[in-house]
C-alpha positions in Angstrom: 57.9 149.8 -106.3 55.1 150.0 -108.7 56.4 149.6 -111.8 58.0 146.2 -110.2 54.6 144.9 -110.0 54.1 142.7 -113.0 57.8 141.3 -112.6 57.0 140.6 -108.9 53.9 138.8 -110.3 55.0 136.3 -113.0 57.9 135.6 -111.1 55.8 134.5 -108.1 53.4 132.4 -110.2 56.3 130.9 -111.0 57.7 130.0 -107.7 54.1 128.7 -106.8 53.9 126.8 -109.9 57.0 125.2 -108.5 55.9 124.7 -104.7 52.6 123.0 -106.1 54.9 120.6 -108.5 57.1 119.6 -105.6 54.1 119.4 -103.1 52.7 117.2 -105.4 56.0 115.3 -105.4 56.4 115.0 -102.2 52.6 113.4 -101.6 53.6 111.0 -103.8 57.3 110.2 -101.9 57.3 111.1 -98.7 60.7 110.5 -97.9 62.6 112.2 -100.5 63.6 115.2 -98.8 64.8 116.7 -101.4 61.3 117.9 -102.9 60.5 119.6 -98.9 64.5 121.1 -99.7 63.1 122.5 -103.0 60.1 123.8 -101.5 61.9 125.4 -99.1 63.9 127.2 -101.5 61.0 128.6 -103.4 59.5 129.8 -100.4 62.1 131.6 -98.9 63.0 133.6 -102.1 59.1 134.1 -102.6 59.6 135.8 -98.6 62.4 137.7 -100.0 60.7 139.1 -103.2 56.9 140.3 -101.2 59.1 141.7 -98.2 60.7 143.9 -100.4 58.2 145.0 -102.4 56.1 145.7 -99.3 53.6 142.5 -99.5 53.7 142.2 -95.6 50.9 139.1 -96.1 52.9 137.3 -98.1 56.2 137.2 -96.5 54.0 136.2 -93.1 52.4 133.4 -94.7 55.4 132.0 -96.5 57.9 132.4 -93.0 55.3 130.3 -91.4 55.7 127.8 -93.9 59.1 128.1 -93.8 58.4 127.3 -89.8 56.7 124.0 -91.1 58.8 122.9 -94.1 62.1 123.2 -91.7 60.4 121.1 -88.9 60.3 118.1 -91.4 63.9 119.1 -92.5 65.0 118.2 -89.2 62.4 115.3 -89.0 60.3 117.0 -86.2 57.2 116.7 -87.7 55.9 113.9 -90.1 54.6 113.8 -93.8 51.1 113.1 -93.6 47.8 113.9 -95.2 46.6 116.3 -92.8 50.6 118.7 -93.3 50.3 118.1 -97.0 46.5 119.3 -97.0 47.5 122.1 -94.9 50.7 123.1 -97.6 48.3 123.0 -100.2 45.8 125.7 -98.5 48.8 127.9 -98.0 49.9 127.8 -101.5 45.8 128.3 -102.9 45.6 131.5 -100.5 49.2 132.9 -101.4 48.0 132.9 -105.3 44.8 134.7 -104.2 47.3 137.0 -102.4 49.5 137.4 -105.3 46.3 137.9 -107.4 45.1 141.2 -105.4 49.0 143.2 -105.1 47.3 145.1 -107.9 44.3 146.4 -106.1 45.3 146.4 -102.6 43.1 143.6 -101.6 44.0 141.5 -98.5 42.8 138.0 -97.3 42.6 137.1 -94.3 45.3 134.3 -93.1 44.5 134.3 -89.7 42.7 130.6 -89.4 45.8 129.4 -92.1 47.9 130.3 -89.4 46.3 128.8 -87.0 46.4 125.8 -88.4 50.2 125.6 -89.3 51.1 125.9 -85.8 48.7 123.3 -85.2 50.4 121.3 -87.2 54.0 122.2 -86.0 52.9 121.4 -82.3 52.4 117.8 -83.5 55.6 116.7 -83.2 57.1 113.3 -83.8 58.0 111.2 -80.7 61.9 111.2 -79.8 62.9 108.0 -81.0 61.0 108.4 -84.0 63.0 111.1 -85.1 66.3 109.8 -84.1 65.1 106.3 -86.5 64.5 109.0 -89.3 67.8 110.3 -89.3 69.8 106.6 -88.5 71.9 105.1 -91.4 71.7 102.0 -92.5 74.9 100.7 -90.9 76.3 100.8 -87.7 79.5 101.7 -89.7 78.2 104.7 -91.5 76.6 105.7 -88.4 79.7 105.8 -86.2 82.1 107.3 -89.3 79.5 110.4 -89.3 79.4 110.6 -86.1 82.6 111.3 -85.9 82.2 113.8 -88.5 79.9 115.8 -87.2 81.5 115.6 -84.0 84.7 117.5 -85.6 82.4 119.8 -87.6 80.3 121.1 -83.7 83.7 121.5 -82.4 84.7 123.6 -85.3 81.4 125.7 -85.2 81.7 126.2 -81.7 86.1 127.0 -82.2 84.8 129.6 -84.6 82.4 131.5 -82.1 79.3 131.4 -85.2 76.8 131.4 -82.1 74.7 128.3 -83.7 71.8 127.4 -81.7 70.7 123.7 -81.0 68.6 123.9 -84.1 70.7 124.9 -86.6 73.5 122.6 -84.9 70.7 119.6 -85.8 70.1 121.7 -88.9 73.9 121.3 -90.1 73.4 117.5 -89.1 70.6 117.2 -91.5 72.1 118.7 -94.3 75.5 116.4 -93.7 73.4 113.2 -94.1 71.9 114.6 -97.4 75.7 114.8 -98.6 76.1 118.4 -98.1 78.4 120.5 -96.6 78.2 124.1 -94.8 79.5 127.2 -95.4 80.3 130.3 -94.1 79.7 133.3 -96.8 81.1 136.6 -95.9 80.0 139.2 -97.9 80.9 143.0 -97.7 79.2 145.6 -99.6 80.1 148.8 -101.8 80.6 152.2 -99.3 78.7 153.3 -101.7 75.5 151.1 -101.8 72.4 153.1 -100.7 69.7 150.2 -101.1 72.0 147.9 -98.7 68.2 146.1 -98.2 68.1 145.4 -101.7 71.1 143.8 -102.3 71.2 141.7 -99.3 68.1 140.2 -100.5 69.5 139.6 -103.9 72.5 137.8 -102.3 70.0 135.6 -100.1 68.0 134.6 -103.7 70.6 133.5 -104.6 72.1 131.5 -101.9 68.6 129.4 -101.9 69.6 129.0 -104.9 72.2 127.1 -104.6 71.6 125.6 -101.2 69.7 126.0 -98.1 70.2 129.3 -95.4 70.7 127.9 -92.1 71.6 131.4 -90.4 72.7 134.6 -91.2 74.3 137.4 -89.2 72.6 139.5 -89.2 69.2 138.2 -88.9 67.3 138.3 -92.2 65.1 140.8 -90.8 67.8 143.0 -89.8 69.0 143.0 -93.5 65.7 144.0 -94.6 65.8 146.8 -91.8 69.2 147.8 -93.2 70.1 147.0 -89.4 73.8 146.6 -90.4 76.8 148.3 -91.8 77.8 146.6 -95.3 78.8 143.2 -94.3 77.1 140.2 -93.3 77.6 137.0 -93.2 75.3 133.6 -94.7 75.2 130.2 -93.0 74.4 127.8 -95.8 74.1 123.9 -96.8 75.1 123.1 -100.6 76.8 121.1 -102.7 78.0 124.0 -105.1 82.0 124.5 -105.1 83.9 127.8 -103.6 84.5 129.1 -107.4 80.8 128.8 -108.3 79.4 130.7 -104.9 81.7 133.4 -105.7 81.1 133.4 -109.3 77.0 133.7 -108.5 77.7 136.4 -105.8 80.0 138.9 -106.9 78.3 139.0 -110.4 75.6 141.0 -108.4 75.5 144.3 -108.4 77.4 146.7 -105.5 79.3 143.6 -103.7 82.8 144.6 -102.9 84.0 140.8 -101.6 82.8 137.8 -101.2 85.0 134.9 -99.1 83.1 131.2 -98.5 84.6 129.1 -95.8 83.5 125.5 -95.4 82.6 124.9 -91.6 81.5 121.5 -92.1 82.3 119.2 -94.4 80.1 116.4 -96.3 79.7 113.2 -94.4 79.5 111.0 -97.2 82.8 113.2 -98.8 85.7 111.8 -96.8 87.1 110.5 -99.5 87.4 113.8 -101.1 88.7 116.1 -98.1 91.6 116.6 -99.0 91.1 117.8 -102.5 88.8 120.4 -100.8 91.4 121.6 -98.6 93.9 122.1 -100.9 90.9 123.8 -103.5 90.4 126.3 -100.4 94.2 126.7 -99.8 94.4 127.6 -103.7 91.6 130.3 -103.5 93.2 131.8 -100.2 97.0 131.9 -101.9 95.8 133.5 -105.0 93.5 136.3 -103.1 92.2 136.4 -99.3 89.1 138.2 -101.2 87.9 138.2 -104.7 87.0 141.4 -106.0 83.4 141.4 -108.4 84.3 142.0 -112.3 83.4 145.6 -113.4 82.8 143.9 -117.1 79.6 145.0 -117.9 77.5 141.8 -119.1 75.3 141.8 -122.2 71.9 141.3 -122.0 70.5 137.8 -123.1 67.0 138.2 -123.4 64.4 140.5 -122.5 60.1 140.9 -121.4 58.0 141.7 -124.2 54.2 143.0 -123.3 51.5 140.2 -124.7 50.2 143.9 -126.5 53.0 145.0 -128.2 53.4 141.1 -129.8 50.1 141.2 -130.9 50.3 144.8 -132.6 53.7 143.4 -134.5 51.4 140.4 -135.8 48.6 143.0 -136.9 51.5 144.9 -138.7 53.3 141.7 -140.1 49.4 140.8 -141.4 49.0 144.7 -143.1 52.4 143.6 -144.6 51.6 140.7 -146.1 48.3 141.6 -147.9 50.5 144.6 -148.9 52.9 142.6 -150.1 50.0 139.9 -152.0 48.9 143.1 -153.5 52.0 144.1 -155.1 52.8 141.1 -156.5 49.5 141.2 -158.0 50.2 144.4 -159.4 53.2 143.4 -160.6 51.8 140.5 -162.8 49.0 143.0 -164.5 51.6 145.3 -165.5 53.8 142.2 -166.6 56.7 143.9 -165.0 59.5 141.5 -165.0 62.3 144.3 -164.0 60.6 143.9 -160.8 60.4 139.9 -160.3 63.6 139.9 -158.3 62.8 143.4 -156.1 59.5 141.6 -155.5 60.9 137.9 -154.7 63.5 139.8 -152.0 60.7 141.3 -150.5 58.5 138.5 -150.6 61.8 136.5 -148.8 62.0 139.2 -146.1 58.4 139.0 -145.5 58.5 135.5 -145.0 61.3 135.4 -142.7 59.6 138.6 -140.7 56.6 136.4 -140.2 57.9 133.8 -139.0 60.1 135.4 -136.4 57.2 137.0 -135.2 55.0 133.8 -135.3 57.8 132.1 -133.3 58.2 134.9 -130.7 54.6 134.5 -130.1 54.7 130.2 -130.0 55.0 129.5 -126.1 55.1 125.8 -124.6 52.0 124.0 -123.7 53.6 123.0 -120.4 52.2 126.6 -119.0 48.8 125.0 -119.5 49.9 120.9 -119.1 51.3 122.3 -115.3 48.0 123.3 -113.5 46.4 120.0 -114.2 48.5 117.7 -112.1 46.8 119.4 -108.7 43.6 120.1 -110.4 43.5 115.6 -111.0 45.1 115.4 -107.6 42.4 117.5 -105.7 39.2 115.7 -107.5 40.3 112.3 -107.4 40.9 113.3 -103.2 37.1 114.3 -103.0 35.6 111.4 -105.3 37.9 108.8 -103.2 39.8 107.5 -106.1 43.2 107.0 -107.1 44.4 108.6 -110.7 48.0 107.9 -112.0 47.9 111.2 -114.0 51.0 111.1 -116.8 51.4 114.0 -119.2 53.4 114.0 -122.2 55.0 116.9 -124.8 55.4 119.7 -122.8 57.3 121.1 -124.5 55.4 120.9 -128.0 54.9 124.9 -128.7 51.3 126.6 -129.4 50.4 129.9 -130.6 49.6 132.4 -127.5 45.9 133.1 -128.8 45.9 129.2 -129.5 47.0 128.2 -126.1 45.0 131.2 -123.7 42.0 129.4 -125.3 42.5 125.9 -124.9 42.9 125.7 -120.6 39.1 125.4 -120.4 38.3 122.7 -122.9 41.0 120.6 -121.7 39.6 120.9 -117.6 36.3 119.6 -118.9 37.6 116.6 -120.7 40.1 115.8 -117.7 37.5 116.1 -115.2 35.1 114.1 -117.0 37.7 111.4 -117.5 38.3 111.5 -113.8 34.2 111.8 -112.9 32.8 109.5 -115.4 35.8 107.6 -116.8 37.7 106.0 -114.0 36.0 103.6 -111.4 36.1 103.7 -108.3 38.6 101.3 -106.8 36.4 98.4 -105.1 34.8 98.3 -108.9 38.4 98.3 -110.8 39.5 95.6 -108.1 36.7 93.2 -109.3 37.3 94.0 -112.7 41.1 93.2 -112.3 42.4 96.8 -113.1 45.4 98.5 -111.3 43.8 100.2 -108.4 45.3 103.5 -109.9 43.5 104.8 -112.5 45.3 105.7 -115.6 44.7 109.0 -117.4 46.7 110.2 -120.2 47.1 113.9 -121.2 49.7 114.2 -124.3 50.9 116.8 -126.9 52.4 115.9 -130.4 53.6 117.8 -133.5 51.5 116.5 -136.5 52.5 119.1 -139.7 51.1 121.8 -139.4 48.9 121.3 -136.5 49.0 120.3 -133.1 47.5 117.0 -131.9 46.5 116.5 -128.1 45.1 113.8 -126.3 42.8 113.0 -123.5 42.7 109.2 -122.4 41.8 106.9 -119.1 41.4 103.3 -119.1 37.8 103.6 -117.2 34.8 102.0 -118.2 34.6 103.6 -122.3 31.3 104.7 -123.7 28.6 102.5 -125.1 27.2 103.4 -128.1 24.1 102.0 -127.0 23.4 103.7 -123.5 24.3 106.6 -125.7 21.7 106.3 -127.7 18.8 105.6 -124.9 20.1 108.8 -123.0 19.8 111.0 -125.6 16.3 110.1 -126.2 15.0 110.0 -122.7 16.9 113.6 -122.3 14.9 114.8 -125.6 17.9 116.0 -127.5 16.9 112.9 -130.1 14.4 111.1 -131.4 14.6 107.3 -131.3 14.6 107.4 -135.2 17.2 109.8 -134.9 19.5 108.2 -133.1 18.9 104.3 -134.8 20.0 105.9 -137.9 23.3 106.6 -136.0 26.5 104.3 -136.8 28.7 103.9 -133.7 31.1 106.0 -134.5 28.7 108.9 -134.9 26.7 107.5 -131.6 29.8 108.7 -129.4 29.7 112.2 -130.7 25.9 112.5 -129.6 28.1 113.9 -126.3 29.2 116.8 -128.0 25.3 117.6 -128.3 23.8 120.8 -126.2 22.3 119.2 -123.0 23.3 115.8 -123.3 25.2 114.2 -120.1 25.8 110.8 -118.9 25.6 112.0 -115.1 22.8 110.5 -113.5 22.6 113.4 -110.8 24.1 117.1 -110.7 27.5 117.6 -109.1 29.8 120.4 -109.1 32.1 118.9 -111.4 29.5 117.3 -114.0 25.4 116.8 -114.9 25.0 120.3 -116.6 25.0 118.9 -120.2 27.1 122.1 -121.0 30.8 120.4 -120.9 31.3 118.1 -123.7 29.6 121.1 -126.1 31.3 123.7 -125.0 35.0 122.1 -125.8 33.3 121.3 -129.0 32.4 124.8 -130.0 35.5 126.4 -128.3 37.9 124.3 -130.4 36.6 124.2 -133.8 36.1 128.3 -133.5 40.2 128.2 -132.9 39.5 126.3 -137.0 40.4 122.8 -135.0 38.2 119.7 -134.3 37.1 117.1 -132.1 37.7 113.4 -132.3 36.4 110.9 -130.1 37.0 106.9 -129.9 36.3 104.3 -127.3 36.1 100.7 -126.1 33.5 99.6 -123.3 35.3 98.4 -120.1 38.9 99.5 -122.0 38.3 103.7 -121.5 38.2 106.2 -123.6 40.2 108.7 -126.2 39.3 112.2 -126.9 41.8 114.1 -129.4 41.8 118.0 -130.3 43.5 119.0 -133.3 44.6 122.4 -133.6 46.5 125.0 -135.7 49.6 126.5 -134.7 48.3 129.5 -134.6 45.0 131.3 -135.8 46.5 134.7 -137.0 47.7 133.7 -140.4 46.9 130.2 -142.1 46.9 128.2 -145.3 43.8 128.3 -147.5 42.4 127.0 -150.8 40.8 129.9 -152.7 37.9 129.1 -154.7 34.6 130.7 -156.2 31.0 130.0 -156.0 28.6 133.0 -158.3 31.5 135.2 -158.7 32.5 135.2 -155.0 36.0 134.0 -153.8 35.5 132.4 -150.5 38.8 131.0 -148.7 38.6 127.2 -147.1 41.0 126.5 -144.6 43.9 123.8 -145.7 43.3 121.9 -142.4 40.2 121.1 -143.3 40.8 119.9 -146.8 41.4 116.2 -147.7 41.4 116.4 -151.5 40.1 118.0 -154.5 38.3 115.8 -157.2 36.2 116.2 -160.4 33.1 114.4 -160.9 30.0 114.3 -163.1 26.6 115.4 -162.8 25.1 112.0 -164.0 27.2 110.2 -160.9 25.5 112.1 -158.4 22.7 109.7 -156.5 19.9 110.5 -153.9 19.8 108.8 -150.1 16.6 109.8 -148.6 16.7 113.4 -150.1 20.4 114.0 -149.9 23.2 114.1 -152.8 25.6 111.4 -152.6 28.2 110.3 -154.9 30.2 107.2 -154.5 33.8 108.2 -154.3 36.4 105.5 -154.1 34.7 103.3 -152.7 33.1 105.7 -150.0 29.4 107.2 -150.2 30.4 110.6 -149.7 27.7 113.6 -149.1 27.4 116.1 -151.3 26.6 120.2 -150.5 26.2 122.5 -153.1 28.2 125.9 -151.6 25.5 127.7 -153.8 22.4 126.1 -151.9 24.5 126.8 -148.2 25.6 130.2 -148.6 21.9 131.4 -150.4 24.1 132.6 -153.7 21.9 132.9 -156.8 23.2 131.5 -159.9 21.4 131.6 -163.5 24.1 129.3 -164.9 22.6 125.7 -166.0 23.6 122.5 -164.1 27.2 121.5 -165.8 28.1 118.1 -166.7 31.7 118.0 -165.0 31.3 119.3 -161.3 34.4 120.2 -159.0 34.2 118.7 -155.7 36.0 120.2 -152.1 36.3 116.9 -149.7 36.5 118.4 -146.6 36.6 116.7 -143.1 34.7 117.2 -139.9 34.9 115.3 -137.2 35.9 112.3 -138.4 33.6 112.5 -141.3 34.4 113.8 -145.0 31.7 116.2 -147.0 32.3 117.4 -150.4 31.6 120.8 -151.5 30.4 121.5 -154.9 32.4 124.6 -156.6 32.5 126.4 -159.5 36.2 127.3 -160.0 39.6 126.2 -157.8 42.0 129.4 -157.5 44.7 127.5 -155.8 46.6 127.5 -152.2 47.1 131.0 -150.6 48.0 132.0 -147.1 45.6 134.7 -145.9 45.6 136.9 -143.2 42.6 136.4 -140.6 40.4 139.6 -139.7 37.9 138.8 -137.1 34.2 139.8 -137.7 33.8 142.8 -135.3 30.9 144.2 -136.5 27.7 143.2 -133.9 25.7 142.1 -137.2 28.8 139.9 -138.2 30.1 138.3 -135.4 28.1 135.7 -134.2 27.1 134.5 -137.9 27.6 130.7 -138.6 30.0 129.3 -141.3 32.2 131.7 -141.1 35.6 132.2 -139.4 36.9 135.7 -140.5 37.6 137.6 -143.7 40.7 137.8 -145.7 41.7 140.9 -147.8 42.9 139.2 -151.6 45.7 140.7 -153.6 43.4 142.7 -155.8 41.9 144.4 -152.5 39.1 142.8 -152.0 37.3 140.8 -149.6 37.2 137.3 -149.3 34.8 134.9 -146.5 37.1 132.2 -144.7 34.8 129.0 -144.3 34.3 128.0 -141.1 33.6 124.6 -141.8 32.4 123.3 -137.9 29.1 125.8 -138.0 29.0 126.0 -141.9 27.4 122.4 -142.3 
């Protein structure tokens, strides 16, 4: 079963990510029933998949919950803090579990377990349960009464050995509006891993509905305690052609034959239809025999590696191909203009089937922070209205493994130091609720997302007095500071608002490290706010960071590349415009006094060419503010290649964000413009 491992693993994370979505959902509506019935469906196939591969902790911990989750089914036990508390343990502990099937590891479930059948010996009073099951109408009531009355007698006519609780079970699932059924399935003579396919027909039952009983047991199926047919007890709403269509398309089952044993109570209207449906399917054949058509595959699992090696090559391929068409226009080679266009079509289209084979939605990040919000509001006592938007906006891989971190630190800020507590946003007049606001949009080439909470905002002004009495500024310092730039000192190493050290906030390490993780991914940081209204904190990132747009240029012979992103505009000015501000070049630009850096003077290039009269000027933005950059020569627009800077004197140098290799072979810097200025 080893080389199942990694399967078994994302498709488990999955199956949690969806028990912690509807746990979450069911916090929020108690009542709705049909969050516990998804639950329930997760868990029992997540039993099914770590029984068979052998992940004996697992399957214990997730039948107990099954235990608990079918107890409020049947409205035994209540929806409360203390069962949804306890749900959300078990689902923490069976990702830890899932985390060690590589190394063997185990964790110890024994006080877990305690606790759930702690929690299942609190059952509801009588007549409280009898009220949670009671329609509305004494009408209703005594119609599916009736109903269910007829559909006993029919279970107990057909000898299917149903216990009181899955008798209260079938009465359940015929308030919900759906009806049971009886699945028969045989399998091939020739089946060997009976265990195996049994378990495939039970993932696929859940499904479609919920397993009140099978016969055998389900752990005689996975003992292979049985000859080749069994039978399912189920509650769905799926038709007869759609069970048998999802059932004999698996692998090794001879027949499959569903007979309805109870019918909807809320379906009278449509009884007769469904008898006459059955009557068809039992005229035409009294079993249907699986299709031996063999299926095309739709779509397959690619290792993370084996992407990133096609990028490399698609990268090798393209500073081949720059290189040839370089080439090309020495020799003046026309003959070749249209070989050289068709490969420089092909190339494009190669990349950008590769780059969209590596784009992957945000919601794989967006989808951990609901409990993450839900948990820390829980332990700071207040209530957060979390709504997320853009899912399904598409990042880069690289992009989107990078960006989990920064975005925890802005949420749990805007949760810590953002929101109120609730006696303060009741005197205030705000919605008890906080309100914060996590977002993705599609802006160009980029990718815009948003952090926001209508909390108490920053001011400017208590801004400025903490960062002086932390000593990350001088009080000169900081009264130079407009407002705007007053609510980036956060962003400075060791500033924090946090009057006292927590284990969510105080370090003076958050608000710096999002900073420096997003502009080295060539993005930035913005941030706005309104005292007493809340803040807005906005990341804007590439698409991806393997291959990007760049304007070449030169400074003392060198080409350097500048990342597109980064560039507003290109202008020319002259030498006689250029004014001083307290020791610093400034030119007044369209109305704006913009700051001038001569490229020469920041990357230590000696020139022994004398000042020119007409200078060429980069504008550039970062964050929120532009800077030009003084040139000698534009080359144009190119897209480059990135090359990280591996070598140990390289890497950690500022100002730059990789190398590029040019047409004519050699190397060209890519700006990093963040840690350049």
């Amino acid at each position: 079963m080893s080389e199942y491992k990694d399967i078994f693993k994302a498709e488990s994370e999955e199956h949690l990510q969806q028990l912690n979505e509807s746990l979450l959902g069911l916090e929020q509506n108690p009542k709705e029933m049909e969050f516990i019935n998804t639950m329930f469906r997760s868990a029992h196939t997540l039993k099914g998949m770590s029984a068979t591969m052998g992940f004996g902790t697992i399957a214990e911990l997730t039948h107990e919950m099954e235990n608990l989750m079918d107890m409020v089914r049947k409205c035994q036990v209540a929806v409360n803090d203390s069962l949804i508390d306890i749900l959300f343990e078990c689902l923490d502990t069976l990702e830890a579990l899932v985390e060690t099937v590589d190394n063997g590891g185990e964790v110890d479930i024994t006080s877990l377990q305690a606790a759930l059948v702690k929690t299942m010996e609190t059952t509801l009073p009588m007549d409280e349960i009898t009220g949670s099951i009671a329609t509305s109408t004494s009408v209703i009531e005594n119609e599916i009464s009736n109903e269910l009355q007829a559909a006993t007698e029919t279970v107990s006519e057909n000898d299917l050995g149903l216990s009181e609780n899955e008798k209260q079970s079938i009465e359940c699932s015929t308030l919900d509006g759906n009806r049971v059924v009886s699945l028969n399935v045989t399998l091939d003579e020739s089946c060997v891993l009976k265990s195996a396919r049994s378990t495939l027909v039970l993932i696929n039952v859940t499904k479609m509905g919920e397993i009140i009983k099978c016969q055998p047991s389900e752990e005689e199926l996975e003992d292979e305690k049985f000859d080749f047919e069994f039978t399912v007890i189920f509650a769905t709403k799926t038709t007869d052609e759609e069970i048998i269509g999802n059932i004999s398309k698996i692998s090794e089952v001879k027949t499959v034959i569903p007979t309805t044993i109870s019918q909807s109570a809320s379906d009278d209207q449509n009884d007769q239809e469904i008898k006459e449906n059955k009557e068809d399917v039992q005229q035409s054949s009294s079993a249907v025999k699986r299709s031996d058509t063999v299926k095309s595959i739709q779509s397959v699992r690619v290792n993370i590696e084996r992407l990133d090696n096609l990028m490399n090559l698609v990268g090798e391929l393209i500073i081949n191909k720059i290189r040839l068409n370089q080439l090309a226009s020495d020799l003046n080679a026309k003959h070749l203009d249209e070989s050289l266009a068709n490969l420089d079509r092909l190339t494009n289209e190669i990349q950008t089937e590769v780059m969209e084979a590596r784009m992957v939605p945000i919601d794989q990040v967006f989808s951990r922070f609901p409990r993450m919000v839900r948990d820390l509001a829980k332990s700071e006592g207040k209530q957060i209205n979390l709504v997320i938007e853009g899912k399904e906006i598409e990042l880069d891989r690289t992009v989107l493994d990078e960006i989990g971190d920064p975005l925890v630190h802005l949420l749990r800020n805007a949760v810590d130091h953002g929101i109120e507590p609730t006696e303060e946003r009741i005197k205030l007049g705000k919605p008890e609720a906080g309100f914060v606001g996590l977002s993705a949009s599609r802006q160009r080439n980029s990718v815009l997302i948003e952090v926001e909470d209508d909390g108490k905002g920053m001011d400017p002004a208590n801004l400025r007095d903490v960062a002086v009495k932390k000593g990350v500024m001088t009080r000169e310092e900081v009264d130079k500071l407009s407002d705007t730039d007053a609510l980036n000192i956060i962003f400075m190493p060791g500033f924090s608002g946090a009057k006292t050290v927590t284990d969510v906030s105080g370090r003076g390490v958050g608000m710096d490290a999002v900073k420096t993780k997003i502009e080295a991914l060539g993005g930035s940081v913005k941030v706005s706010s309104v005292p007493g209204q809340g803040s807005s904190i906005k990341l804007q990132l590439p698409l991806t960071v393997a291959i990007i747009q760049s304007l070449m240029v030169t400074v003392a012979d060198e080409t350097y590349a500048i990342p597109l992103g980064n560039v507003i505009r290109d202008v020319g000015i002259k030498a006689s415009d250029i004014k001083t501000i307290e020791g610093k070049e400034v030119v007044l630009l369209r109305g704006e006094v913009l700051p001038l850096l001569r490229l020469h003077d920041v990357l230590d290039c000696t020139t022994e060419q004398e000042e020119k009269e007409n200078l060429i000027v980069v504008v550039v933005e970062r964050m929120g503010t532009n800077i030009g950059f003084v040139v000698d020569q534009l080359l144009g627009q190119q897209e480059v290649i990135i090359k990280t800077l591996d070598n140990k004197l390289l890497k950690d140098t500022k100002g730059f964000a990789g190398a590029t290799i040019l047409g004519d072979g050699n190397v060209a810097l890519i700006l990093d413009i963040a840690t350049l200025i």
